[in-house]
DRENPA-3360 file (N, C-alpha, C; in nm, 2 decimals, always signed):
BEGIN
1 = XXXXXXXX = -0.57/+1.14/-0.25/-0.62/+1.24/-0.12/-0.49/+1.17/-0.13 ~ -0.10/+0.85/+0.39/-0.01/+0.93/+0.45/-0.01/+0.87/+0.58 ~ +0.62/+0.63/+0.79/+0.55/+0.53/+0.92/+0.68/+0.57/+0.99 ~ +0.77/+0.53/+1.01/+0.89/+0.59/+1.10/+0.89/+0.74/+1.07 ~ +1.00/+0.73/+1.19/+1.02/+0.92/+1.17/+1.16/+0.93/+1.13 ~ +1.22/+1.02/+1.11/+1.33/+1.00/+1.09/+1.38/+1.08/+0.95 ~ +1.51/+1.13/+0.97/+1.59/+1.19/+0.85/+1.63/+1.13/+0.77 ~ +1.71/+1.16/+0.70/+1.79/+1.07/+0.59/+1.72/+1.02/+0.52;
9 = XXXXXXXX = +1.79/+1.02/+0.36/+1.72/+0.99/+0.29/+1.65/+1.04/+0.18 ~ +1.66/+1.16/+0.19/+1.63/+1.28/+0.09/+1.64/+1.26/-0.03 ~ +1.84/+1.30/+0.00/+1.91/+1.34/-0.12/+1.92/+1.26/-0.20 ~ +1.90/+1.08/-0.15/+1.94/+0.98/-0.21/+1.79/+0.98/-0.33 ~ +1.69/+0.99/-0.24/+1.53/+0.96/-0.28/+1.54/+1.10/-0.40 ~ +1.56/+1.20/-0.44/+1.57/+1.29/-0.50/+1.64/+1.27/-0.65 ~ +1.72/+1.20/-0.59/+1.83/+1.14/-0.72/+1.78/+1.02/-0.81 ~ +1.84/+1.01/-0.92/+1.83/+0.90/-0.99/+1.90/+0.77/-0.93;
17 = XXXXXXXX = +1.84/+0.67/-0.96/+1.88/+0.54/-0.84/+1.88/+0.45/-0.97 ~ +1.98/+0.34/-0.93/+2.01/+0.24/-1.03/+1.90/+0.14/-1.02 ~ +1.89/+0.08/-1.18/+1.77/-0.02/-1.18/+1.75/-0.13/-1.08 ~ +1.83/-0.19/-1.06/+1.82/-0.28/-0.92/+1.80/-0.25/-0.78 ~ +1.84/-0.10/-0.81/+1.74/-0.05/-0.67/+1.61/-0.04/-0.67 ~ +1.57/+0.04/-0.78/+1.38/+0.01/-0.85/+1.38/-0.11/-0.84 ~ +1.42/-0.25/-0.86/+1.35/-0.35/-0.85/+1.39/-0.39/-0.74 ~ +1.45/-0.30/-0.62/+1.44/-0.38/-0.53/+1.31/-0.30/-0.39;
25 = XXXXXXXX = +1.33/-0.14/-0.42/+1.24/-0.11/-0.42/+1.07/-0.10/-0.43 ~ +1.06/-0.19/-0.54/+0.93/-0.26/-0.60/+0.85/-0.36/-0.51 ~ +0.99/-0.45/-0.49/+0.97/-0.53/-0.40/+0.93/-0.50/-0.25 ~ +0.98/-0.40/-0.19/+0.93/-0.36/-0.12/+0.84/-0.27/-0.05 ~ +0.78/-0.24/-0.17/+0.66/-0.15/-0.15/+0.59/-0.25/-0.17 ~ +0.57/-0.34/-0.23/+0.45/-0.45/-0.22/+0.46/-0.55/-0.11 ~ +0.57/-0.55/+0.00/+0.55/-0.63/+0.08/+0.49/-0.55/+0.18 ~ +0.54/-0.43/+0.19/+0.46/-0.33/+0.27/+0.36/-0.34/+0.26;
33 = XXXXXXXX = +0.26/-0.33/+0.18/+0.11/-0.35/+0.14/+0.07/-0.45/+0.19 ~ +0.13/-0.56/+0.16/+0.12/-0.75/+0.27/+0.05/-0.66/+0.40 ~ +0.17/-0.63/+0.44/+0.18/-0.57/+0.57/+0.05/-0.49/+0.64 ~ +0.03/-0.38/+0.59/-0.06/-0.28/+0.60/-0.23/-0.34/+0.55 ~ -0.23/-0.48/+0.47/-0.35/-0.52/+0.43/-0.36/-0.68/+0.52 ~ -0.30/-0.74/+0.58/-0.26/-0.82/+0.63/-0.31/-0.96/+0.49 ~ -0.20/-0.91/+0.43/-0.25/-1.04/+0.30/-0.11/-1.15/+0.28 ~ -0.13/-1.23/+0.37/-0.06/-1.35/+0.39/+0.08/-1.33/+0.51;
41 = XXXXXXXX = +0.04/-1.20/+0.58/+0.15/-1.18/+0.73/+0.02/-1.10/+0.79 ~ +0.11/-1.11/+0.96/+0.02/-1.03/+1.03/+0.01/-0.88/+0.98 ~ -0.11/-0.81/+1.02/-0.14/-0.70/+1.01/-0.01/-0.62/+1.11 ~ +0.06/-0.52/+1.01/+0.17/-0.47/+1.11/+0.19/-0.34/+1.00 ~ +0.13/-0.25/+1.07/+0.19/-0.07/+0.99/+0.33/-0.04/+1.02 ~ +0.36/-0.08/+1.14/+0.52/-0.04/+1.25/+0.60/-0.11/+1.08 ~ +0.61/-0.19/+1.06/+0.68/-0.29/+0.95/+0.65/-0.19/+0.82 ~ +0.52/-0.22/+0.77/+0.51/-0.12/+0.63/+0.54/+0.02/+0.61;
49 = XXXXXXXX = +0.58/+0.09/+0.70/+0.61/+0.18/+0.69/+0.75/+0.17/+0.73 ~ +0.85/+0.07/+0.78/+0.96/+0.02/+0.76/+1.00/+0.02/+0.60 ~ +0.94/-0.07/+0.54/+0.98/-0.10/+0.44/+0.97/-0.05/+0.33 ~ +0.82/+0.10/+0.32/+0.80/+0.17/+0.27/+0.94/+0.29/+0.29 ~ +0.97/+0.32/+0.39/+1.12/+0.40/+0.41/+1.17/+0.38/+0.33 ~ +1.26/+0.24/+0.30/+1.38/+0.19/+0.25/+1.31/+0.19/+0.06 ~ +1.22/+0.19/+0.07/+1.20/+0.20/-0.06/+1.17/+0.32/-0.14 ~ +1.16/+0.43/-0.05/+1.10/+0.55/-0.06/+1.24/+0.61/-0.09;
57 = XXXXXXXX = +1.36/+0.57/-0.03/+1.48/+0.61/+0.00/+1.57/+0.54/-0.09 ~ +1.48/+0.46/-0.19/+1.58/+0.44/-0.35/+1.47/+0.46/-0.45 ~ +1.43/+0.61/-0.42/+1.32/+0.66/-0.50/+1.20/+0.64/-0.54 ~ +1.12/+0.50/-0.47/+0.99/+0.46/-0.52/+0.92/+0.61/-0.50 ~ +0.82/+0.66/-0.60/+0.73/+0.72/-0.63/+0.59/+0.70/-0.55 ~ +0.56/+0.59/-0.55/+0.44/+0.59/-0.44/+0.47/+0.52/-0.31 ~ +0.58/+0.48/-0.26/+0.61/+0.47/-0.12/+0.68/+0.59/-0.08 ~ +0.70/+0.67/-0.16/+0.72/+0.82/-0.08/+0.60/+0.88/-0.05;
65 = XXXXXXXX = +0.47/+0.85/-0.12/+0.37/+0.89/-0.15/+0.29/+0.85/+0.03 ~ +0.27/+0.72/+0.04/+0.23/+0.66/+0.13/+0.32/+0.67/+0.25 ~ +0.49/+0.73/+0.26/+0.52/+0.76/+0.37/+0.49/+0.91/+0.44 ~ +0.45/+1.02/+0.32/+0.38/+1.11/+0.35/+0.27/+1.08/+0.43 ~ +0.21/+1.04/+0.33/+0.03/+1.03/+0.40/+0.06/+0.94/+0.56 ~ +0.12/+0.82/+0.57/+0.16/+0.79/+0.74/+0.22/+0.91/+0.78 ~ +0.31/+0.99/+0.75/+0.33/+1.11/+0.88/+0.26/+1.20/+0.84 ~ +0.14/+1.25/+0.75/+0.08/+1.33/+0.72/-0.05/+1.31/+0.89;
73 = XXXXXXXX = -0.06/+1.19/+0.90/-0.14/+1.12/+0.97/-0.15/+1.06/+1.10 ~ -0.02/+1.03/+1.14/+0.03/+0.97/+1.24/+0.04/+0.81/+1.25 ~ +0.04/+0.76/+1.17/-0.04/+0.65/+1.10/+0.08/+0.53/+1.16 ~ +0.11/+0.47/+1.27/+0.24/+0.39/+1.27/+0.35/+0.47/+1.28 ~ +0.35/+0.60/+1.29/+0.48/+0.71/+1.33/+0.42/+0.84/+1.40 ~ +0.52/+0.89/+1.45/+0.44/+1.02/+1.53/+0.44/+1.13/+1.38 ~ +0.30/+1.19/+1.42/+0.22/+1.32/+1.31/+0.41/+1.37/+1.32 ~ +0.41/+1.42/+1.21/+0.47/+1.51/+1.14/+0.46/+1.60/+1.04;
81 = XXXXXXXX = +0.43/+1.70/+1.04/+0.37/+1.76/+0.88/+0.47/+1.80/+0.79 ~ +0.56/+1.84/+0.87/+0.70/+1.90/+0.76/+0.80/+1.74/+0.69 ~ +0.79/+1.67/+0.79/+0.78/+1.52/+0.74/+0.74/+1.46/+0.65 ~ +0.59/+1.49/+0.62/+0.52/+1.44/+0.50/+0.49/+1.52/+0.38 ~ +0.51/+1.66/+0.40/+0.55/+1.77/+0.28/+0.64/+1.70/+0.22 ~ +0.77/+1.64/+0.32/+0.93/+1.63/+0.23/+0.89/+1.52/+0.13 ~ +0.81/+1.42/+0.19/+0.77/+1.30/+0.09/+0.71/+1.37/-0.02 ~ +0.60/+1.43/+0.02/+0.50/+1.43/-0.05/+0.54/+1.52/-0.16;
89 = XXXXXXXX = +0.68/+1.58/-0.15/+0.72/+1.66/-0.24/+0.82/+1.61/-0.31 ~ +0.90/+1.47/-0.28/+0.97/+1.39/-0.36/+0.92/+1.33/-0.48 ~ +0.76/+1.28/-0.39/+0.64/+1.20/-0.47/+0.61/+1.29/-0.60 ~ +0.55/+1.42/-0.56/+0.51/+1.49/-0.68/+0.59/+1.59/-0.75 ~ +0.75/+1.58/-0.71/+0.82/+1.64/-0.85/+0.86/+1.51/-0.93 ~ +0.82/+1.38/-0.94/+0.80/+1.28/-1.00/+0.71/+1.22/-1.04 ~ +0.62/+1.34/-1.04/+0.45/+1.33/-1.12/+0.33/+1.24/-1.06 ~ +0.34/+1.18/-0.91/+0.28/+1.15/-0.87/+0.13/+1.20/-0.85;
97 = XXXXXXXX = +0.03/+1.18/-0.87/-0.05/+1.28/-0.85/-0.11/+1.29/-0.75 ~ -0.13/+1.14/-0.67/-0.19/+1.15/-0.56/-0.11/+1.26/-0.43 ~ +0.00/+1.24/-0.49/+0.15/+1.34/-0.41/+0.10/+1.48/-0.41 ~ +0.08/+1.49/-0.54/+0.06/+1.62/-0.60/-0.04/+1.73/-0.55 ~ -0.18/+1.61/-0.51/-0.32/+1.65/-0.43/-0.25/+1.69/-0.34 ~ -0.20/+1.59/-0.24/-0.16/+1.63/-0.10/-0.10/+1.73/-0.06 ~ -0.02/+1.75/-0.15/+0.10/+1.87/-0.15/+0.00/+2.03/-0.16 ~ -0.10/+1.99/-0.25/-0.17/+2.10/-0.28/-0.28/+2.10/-0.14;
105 = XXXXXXXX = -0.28/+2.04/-0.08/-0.34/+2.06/+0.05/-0.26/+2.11/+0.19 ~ -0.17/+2.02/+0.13/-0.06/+2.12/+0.28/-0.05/+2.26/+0.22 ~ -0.04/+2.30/+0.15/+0.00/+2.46/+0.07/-0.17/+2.53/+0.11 ~ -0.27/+2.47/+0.06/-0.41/+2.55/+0.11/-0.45/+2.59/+0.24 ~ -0.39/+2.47/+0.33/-0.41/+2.47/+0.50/-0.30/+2.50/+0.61 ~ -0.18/+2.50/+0.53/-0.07/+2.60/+0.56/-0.01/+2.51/+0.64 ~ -0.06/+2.35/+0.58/+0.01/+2.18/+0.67/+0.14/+2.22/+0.64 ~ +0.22/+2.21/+0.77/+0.40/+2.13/+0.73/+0.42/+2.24/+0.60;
113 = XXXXXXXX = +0.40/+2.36/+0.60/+0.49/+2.44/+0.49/+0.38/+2.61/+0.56 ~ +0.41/+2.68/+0.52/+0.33/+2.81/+0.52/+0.20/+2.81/+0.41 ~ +0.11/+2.86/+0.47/-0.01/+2.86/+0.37/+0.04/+2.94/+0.27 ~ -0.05/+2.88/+0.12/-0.01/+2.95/+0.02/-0.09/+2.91/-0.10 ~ -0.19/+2.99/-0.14/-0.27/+2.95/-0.24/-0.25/+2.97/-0.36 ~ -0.13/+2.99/-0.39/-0.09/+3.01/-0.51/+0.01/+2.88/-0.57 ~ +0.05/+2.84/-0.46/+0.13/+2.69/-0.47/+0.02/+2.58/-0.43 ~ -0.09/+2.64/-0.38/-0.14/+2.51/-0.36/-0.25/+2.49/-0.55;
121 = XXXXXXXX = -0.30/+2.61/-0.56/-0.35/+2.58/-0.70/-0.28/+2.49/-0.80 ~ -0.13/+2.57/-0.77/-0.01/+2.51/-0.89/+0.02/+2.39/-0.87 ~ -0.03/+2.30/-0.75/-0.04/+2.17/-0.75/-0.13/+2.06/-0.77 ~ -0.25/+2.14/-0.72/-0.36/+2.11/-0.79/-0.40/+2.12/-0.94 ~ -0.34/+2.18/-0.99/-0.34/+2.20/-1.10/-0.24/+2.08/-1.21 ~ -0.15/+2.02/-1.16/-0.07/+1.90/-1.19/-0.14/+1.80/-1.18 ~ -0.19/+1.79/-1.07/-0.29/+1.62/-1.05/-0.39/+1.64/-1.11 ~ -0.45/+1.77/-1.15/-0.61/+1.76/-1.20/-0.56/+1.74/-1.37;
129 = XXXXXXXX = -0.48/+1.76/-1.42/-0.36/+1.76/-1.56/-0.37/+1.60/-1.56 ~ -0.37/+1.51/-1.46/-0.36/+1.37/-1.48/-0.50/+1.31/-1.43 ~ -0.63/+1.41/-1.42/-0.76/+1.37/-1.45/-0.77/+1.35/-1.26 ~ -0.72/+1.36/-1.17/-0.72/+1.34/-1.00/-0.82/+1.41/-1.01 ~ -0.95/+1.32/-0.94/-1.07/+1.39/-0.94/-1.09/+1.48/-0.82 ~ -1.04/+1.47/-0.69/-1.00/+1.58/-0.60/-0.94/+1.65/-0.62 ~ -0.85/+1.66/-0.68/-0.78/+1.79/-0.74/-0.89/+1.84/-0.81 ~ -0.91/+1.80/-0.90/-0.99/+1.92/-1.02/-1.08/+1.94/-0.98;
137 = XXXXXXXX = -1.14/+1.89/-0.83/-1.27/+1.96/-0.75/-1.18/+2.11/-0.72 ~ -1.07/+2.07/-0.63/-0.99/+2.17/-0.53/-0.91/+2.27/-0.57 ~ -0.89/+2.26/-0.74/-0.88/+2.36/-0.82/-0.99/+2.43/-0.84 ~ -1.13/+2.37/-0.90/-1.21/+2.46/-0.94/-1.27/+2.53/-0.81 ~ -1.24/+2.48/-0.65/-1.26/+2.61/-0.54/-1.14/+2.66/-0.56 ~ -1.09/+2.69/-0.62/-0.92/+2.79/-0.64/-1.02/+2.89/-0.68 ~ -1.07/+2.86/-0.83/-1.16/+2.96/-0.93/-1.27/+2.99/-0.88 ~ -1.35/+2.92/-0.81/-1.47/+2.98/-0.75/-1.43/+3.07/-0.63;
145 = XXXXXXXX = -1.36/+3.08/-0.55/-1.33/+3.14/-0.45/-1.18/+3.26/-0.50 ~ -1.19/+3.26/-0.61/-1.04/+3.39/-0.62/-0.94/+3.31/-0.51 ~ -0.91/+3.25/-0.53/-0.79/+3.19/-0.39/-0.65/+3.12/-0.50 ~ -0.57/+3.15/-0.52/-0.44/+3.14/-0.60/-0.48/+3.14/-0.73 ~ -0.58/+3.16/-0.79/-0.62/+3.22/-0.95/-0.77/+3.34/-0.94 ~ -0.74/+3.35/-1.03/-0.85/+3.47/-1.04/-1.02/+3.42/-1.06 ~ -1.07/+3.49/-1.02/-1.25/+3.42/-0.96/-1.30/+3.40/-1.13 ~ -1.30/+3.30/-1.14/-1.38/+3.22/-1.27/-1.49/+3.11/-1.23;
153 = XXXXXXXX = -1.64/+3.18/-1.27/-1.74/+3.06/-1.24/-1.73/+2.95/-1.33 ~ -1.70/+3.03/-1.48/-1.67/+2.92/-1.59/-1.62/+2.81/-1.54 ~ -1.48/+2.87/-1.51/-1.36/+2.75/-1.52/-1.38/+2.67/-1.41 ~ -1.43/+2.69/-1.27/-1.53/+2.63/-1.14/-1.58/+2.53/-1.20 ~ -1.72/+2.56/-1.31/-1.79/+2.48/-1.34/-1.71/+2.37/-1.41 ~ -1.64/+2.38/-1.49/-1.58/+2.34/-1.60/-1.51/+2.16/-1.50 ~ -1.45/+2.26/-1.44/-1.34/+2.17/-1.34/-1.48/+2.03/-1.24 ~ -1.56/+2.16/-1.17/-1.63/+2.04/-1.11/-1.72/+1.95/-1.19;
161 = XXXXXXXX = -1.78/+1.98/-1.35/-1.82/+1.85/-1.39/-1.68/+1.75/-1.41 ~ -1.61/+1.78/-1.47/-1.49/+1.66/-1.45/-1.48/+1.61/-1.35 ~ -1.44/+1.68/-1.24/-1.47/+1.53/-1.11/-1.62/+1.50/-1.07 ~ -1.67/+1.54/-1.12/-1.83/+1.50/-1.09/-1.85/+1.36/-1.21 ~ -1.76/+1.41/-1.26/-1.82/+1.26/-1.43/-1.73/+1.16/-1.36 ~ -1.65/+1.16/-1.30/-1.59/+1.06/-1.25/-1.60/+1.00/-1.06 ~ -1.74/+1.04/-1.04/-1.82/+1.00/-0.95/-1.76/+1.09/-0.79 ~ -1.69/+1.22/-0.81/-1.65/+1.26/-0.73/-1.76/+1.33/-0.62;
169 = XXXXXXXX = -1.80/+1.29/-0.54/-1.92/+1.35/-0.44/-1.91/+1.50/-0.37 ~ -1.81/+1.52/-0.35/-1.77/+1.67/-0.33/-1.79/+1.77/-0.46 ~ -1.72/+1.68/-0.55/-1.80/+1.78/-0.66/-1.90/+1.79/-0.76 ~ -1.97/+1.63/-0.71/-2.12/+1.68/-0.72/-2.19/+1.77/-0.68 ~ -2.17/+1.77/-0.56/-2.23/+1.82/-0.48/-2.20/+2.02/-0.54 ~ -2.09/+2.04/-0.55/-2.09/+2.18/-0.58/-2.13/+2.17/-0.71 ~ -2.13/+2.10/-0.80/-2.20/+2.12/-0.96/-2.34/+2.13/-0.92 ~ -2.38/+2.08/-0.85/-2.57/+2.09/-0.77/-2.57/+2.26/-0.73;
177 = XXXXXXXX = -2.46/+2.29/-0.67/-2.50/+2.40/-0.63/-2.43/+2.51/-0.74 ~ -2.38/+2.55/-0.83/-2.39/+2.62/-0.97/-2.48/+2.59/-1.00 ~ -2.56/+2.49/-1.03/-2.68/+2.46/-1.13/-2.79/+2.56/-1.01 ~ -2.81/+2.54/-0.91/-2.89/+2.61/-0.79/-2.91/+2.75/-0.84 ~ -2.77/+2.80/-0.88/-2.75/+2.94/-0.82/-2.74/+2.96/-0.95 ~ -2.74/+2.92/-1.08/-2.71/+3.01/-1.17/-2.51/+3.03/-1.17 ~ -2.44/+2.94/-1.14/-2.29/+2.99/-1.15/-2.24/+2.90/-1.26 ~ -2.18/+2.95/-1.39/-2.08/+2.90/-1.50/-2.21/+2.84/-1.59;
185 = XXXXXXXX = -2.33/+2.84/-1.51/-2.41/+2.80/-1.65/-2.56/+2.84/-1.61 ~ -2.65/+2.86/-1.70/-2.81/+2.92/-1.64/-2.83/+2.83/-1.54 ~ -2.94/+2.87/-1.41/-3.00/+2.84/-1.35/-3.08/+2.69/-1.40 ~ -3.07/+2.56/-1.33/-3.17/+2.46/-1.36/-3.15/+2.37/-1.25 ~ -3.28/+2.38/-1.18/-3.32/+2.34/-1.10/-3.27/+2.19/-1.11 ~ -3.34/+2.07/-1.23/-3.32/+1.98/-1.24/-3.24/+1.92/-1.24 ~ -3.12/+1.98/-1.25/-3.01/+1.95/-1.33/-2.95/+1.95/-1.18 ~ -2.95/+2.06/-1.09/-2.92/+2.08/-0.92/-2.98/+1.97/-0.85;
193 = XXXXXXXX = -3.09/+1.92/-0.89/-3.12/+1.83/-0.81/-3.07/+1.65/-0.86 ~ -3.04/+1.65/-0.98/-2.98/+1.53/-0.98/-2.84/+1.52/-0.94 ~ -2.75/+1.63/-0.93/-2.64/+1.61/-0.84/-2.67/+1.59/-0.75 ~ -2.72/+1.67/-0.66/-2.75/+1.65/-0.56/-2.78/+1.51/-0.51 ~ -2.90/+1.43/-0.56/-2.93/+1.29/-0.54/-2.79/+1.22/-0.57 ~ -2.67/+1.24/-0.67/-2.54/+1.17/-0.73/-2.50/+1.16/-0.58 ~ -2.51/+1.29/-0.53/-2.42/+1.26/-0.41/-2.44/+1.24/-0.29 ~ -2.58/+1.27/-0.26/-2.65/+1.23/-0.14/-2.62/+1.05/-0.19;
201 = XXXXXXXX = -2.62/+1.02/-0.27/-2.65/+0.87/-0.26/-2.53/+0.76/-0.22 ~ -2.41/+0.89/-0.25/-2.31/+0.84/-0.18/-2.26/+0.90/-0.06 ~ -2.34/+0.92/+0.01/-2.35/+0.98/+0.17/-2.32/+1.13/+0.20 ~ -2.33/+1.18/+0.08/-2.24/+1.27/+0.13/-2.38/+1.42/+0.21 ~ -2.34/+1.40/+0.34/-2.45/+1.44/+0.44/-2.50/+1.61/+0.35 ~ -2.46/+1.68/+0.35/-2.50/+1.80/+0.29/-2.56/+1.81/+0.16 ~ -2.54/+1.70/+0.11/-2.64/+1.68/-0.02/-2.78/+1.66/+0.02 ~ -2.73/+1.57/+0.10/-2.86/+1.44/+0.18/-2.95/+1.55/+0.20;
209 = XXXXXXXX = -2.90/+1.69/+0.28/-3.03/+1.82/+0.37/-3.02/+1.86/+0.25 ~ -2.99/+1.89/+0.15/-3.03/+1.96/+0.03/-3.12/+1.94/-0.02 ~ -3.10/+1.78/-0.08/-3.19/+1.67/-0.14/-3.33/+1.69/-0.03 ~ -3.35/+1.75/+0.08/-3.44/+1.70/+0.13/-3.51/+1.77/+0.13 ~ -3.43/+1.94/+0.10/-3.51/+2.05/+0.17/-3.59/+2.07/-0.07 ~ -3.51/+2.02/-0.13/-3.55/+2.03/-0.23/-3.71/+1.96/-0.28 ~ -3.66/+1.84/-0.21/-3.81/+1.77/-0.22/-3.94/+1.80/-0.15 ~ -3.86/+1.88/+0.00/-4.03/+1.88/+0.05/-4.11/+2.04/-0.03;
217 = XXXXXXXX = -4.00/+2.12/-0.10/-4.07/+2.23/-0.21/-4.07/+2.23/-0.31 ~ -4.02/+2.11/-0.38/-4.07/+2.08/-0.54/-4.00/+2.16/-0.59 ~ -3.87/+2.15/-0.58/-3.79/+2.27/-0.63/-3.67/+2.17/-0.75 ~ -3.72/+2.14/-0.83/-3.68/+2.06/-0.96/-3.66/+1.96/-0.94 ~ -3.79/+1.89/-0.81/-3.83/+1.73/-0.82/-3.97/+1.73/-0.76 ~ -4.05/+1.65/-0.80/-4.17/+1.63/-0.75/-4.19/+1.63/-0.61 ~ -4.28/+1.73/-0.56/-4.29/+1.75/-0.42/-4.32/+1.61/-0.30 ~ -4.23/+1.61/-0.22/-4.30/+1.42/-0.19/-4.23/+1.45/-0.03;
225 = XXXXXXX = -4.32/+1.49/+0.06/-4.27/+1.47/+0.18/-4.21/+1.39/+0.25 ~ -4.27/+1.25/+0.21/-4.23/+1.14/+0.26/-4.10/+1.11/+0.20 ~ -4.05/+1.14/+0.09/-3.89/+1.12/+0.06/-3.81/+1.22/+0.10 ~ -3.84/+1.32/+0.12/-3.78/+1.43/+0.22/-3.74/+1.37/+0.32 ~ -3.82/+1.32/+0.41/-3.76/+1.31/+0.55/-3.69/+1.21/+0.58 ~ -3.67/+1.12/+0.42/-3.60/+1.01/+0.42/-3.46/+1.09/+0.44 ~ -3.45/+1.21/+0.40/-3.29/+1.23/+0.36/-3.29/+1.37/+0.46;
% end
């Protein structure tokens, strides 16, 4: 799945930068983290997103990454969205993937760029390429929804057991609901309701009423009211 505001810095961050800048850059994205985790200085974002700048701005890959997501956020800098596109698009034409998700979310929700589900697939589509289990949820709603690729239940399914095998709760949760409905593979209750439980168990609230409404009708788990109204 984003600290100052401010210009400059682009063209430099865009470019190839000499090795002593990477190591000096290095260094500064991990003091930033000090910073932002308060692990041996005070807790101070106003600073890590200082120092994430200057490192962002001799190319670091995931302090561009993390300067997005603070102006994606407002996070230690005022919201900016066209702000954290610029990162987030330094980040992922450098194969970042977490960049890459985000970028594919400002393009779906039309953040800091014009909506556009054809760029946002195509980005999603990069991170889910490096296994980003939100991505290859938010690609396979690309395919289940016809939204910048063409409506494939297959390739939906295909996409949400991959982030489902890697404990992704959102796309548990929709692999429960293919299995429900008969989408990308026959109908099986059982199979719907153990996602379901995958991801109710990791909170995820709409599993939880699923999970519940499943149990109290025995609908591919033993009828049990009393664990119904647990969830």
């Amino acid at each position: 799945g984003p600290s100052e505001s401010g210009g400059g810095g682009a063209s430099e961050a865009s470019q190839g930068v000499a090795g002593d800048d990477l190591d000096d850059a290095e260094a500064l994205f991990w003091r930033a983290i000090c910073y932002r985790d308060e692990e041996g200085v005070p807790q101070d974002d106003t600073e890590a997103a200082r120092l994430w700048r200057l490192a962002a701005e001799r190319g670091h890959v995931h302090a561009q990454n993390m300067l997005g997501y603070f102006y994606a956020t407002g996070r230690a800098v005022l919201m900016d969205s066209e702000e954290a596109v610029r990162w987030f698009r330094l980040a992922a034409d450098q194969g970042q993937a977490e960049a890459q998700n985000c970028l594919g979310d400002c393009y779906s929700f039309g953040t800091g760029v014009p909506q556009d589900d054809q760029a946002a697939a195509r980005y999603y589509r990069l991170a889910a390429r490096q296994r980003h289990a939100d991505a290859q949820c938010s690609l396979g709603r690309c395919f289940a929804e016809g939204r910048g690729r063409p409506h494939d239940d297959d390739e939906a399914f295909r996409l949400y057991r991959k982030a489902a095998d890697q404990g992704n709760a959102r796309a548990q949760r929709l692999l429960a609901i293919c299995y429900s409905k008969g989408l990308g593979e026959p109908r099986d209750d059982k199979e719907a309701a153990r996602y379901f439980r995958l991801a109710a168990d990791q909170s995820d609230v709409n599993s939880q009423f699923k999970l519940g409404l499943l149990r109290a009708g025995g609908d591919g788990v033993p009828q049990d009211l009393a664990e119904s109204a647990r969830y």
